[in-house]
Structure formats: C-alpha cells, structure tokens
C-alpha positions, -999 to +999 in steps of 0.1 A: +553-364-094+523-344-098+506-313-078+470-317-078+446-287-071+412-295-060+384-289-082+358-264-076+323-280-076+300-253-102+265-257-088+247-236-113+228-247-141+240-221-163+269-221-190+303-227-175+340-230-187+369-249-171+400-232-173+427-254-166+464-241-163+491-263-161+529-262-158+545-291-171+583-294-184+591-294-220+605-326-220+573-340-207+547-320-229+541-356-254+535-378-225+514-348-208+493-344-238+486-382-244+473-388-211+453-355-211+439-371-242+429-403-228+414-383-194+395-354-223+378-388-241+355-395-210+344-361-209+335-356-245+301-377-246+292-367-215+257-347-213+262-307-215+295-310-230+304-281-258+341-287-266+371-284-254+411-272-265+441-277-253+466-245-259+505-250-260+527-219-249+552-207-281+581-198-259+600-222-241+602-194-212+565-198-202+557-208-167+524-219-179+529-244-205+490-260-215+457-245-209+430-265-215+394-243-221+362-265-222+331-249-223+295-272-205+264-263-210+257-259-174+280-259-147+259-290-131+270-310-162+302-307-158+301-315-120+278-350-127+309-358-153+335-355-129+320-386-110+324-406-137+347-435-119+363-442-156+371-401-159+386-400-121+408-431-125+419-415-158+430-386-138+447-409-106+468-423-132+478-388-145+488-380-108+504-412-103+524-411-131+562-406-118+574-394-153+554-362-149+561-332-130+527-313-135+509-286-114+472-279-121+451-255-115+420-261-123+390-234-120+353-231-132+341-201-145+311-183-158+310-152-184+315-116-166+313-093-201+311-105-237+323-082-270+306-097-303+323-082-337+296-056-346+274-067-377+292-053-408 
C-alpha cells in the first residue's frame, strides 16, 4: 500500500523544480520505476516542461531509495499539468497498487543560490 503526500500547488510563473523523494523496498524498485514511467510520460509534452530524472540510491542501506528531479519552466506549468485526468489516474493506480509499499514526498521548489564553474 502506498503513503501519499499532498502536492504543493506552485503559483508562480517563474522556474520551478519538483523534488520528489521516495522510499520504496528493493524488491519493489522495477515495478516502482515502470509505473513512475508510465505516470513521467504524461508530464513530458506537457507545456513548460524541461526534463526530468529519476536517481537510484547505491547502497541498499538508504532510507530514501528514488528521487525524481524535474525542472518547469514556471511553476504554473507544472500546476495546469497536474490536472491532467490521464496524469492523475496514472498516479491513483500507483497508489492503488497493493504490490507497492511507497511513501512520497513530493515538494516544489524554486532556486535560493546558484554556483556556475567560472569561465576558464
């Protein structure tokens, strides 16, 4: 069974990234990543959206197992994507799925500070 977290409406029409942390067995991280797959596809041709990855934790002793960076144009692109009924029934199926245990924790955010490598 999964834990959802609410997501955070962004509001701003200025650059955002979603940072989404989730804790997910081991032995569920193939089924996890297929349906993240299938929810990521309605969000890639959506208007304002950059890119998105998907990280995997090395050690087997992380509590945090995925994150999942995806970077919008504006943070009011991202918030007209998640009504997409095709997007939200993607992810009622991730939390109805009974052979995952996942918690997410989903959280929009915008840039604080930025370092650039210095021209050479």
């Amino acid at each position: 069974m999964t834990n959802p977290v609410g997501h955070t409406q962004a509001g701003v029409d200025t650059p955002v990234t979603l940072i989404n942390a989730f804790s997910v067995p081991l032995s569920q991280g193939d089924r996890f990543l297929s349906r993240w797959q299938e929810n990521a596809s309605f969000m890639v041709g959506a208007p304002g959206f950059r890119r998105a990855r998907m990280y995997r934790a090395m050690s087997e002793r992380a509590e945090i197992t995925f994150v999942n960076v995806a970077e919008w144009e504006a943070g009011t692109a991202l918030d007209e994507a998640r009504r997409n009924p095709q997007w939200q029934a993607s992810v009622q199926r991730v939390l109805e799925d009974p052979e995952l245990d996942v918690v997410a924790r989903p959280m929009v955010y915008e840039v604080a500070v930025e370092y650039t490598p210095e021209p050479r």
